[in-house]
TITORKE-416174 format. One record per residue: y, x, z of N, C-alpha, C, O in turn; residue in three letters. Coordinates in steps of 0.05 Angstrom, whole numbers, plus 5000, padded with zeros to 4 digits. Atoms other than C-alpha are relative to their C-alpha. Layout:
BEGIN
YXZYXZYXZYXZala
...
//
This chain:
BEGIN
499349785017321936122086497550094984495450144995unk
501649905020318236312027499750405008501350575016unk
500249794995313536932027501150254990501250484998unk
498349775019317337261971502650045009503850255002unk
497249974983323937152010501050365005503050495000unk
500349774990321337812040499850294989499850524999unk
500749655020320138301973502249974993502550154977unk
497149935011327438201956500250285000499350455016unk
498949734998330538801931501950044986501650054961unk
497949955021337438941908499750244991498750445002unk
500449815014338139351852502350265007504750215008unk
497549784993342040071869500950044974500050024951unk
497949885027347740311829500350295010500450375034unk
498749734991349441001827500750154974499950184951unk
498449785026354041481792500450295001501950435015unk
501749735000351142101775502350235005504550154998unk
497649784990355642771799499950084974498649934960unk
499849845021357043251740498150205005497150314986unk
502249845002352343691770497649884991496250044979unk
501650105011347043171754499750024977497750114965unk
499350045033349643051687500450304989500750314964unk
500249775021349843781666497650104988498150284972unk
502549915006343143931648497449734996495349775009unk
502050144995338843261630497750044981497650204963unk
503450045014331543091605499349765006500749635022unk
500650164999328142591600497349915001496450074984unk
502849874993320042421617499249605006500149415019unk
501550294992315841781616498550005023497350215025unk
501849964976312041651684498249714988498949554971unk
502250205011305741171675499949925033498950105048unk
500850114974305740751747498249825001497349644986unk
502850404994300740261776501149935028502450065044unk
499050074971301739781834502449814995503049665014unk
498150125009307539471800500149694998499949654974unk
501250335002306638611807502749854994502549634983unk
497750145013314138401793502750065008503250205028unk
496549834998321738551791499949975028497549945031unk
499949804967322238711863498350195000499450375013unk
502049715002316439271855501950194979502450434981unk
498849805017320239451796502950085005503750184984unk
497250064978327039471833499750205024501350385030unk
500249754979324139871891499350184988501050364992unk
501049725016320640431848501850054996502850185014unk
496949975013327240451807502650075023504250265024unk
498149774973331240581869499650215008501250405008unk
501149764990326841031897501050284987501850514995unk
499749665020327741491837503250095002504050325004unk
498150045005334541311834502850215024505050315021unk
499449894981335341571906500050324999501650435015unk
501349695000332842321892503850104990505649984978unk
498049865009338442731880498450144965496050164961unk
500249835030338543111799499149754986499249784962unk
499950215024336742381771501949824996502849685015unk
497850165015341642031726499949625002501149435012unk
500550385011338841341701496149955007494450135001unk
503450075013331141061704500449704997501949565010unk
501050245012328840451668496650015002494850114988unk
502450064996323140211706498949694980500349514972unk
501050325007317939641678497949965006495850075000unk
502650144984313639261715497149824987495049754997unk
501650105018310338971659498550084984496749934975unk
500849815011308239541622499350285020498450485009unk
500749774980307540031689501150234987499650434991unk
499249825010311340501654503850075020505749915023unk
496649884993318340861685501150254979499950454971unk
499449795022322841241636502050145016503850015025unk
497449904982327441761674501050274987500150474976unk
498649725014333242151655500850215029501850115049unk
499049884973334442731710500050304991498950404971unk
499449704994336343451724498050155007498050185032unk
502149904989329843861728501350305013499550405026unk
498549834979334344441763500149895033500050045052unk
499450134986335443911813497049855019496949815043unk
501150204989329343521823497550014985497349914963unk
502349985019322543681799497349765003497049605022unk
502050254998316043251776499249935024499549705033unk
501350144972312843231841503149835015503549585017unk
498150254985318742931875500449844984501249664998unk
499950345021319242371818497949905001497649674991unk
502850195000312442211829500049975029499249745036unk
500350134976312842261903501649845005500949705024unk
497750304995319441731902497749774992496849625009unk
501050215011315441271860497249855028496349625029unk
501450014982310641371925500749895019499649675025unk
498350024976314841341980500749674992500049485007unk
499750285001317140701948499249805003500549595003unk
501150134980311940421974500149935022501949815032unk
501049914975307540572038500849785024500849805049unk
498950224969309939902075498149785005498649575017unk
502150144992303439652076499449794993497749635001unk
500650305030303739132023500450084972499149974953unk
499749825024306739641968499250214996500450415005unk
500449665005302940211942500949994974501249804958unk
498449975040305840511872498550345007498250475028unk
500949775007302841151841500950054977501449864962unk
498550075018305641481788498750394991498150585004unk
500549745005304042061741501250104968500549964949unk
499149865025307142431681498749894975496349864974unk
502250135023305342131609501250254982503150414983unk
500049745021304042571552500549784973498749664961unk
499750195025307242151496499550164972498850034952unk
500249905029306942671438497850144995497850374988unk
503349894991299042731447499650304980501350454971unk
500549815018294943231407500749884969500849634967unk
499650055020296343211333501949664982501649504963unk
497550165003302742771341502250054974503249884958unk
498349905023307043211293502250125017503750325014unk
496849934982312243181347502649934974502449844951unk
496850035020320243171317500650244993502650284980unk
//
């Protein structure tokens, strides 16, 4: 058996309540630790798992996670501590922190 046998990770599905879905946003996370679709597969669960989030589109290639979620429900620190937790098994660490996409003198929309 191959050593990668072992980072398998199916991808979760889930279908958000209406309480989820009443109130979303949406927030870039900047991760590291990420080495290939199973890293990006467990992060992406992780978040996926939290209650008040909708959808995330993790990428392992760019260390970036984009998540839509219920901040009534589920605030930054717990989206950064999933991306954590999604680790900690002693071969996966992931860290993850808020990006500021519409820097200073962006214009914004």
């Amino acid at each position: 058996m191959d050593k990668s046998d072992h980072c398998h990770v199916e991808p979760a599905v889930k279908q958000a309540s209406p309480e989820e879905r009443s109130h979303i946003v949406d927030a870039w996370l900047l991760v590291w630790g990420m080495g290939c679709p199973n890293c990006e597969a467990r992060v992406r669960n992780s978040l996926l798992a939290r209650s008040g989030v909708v959808r995330a589109e993790v990428n392992h290639l760019n260390g970036s996670a984009h998540v839509f979620y219920n901040p009534k429900m589920v605030t930054e620190a717990a989206l950064t501590g999933a991306v954590a937790q999604a680790g900690g098994d002693g071969r996966h660490e992931y860290r993850a922190v808020f990006a500021n996409l519409a820097g200073p003198g962006s214009g914004g929309a």
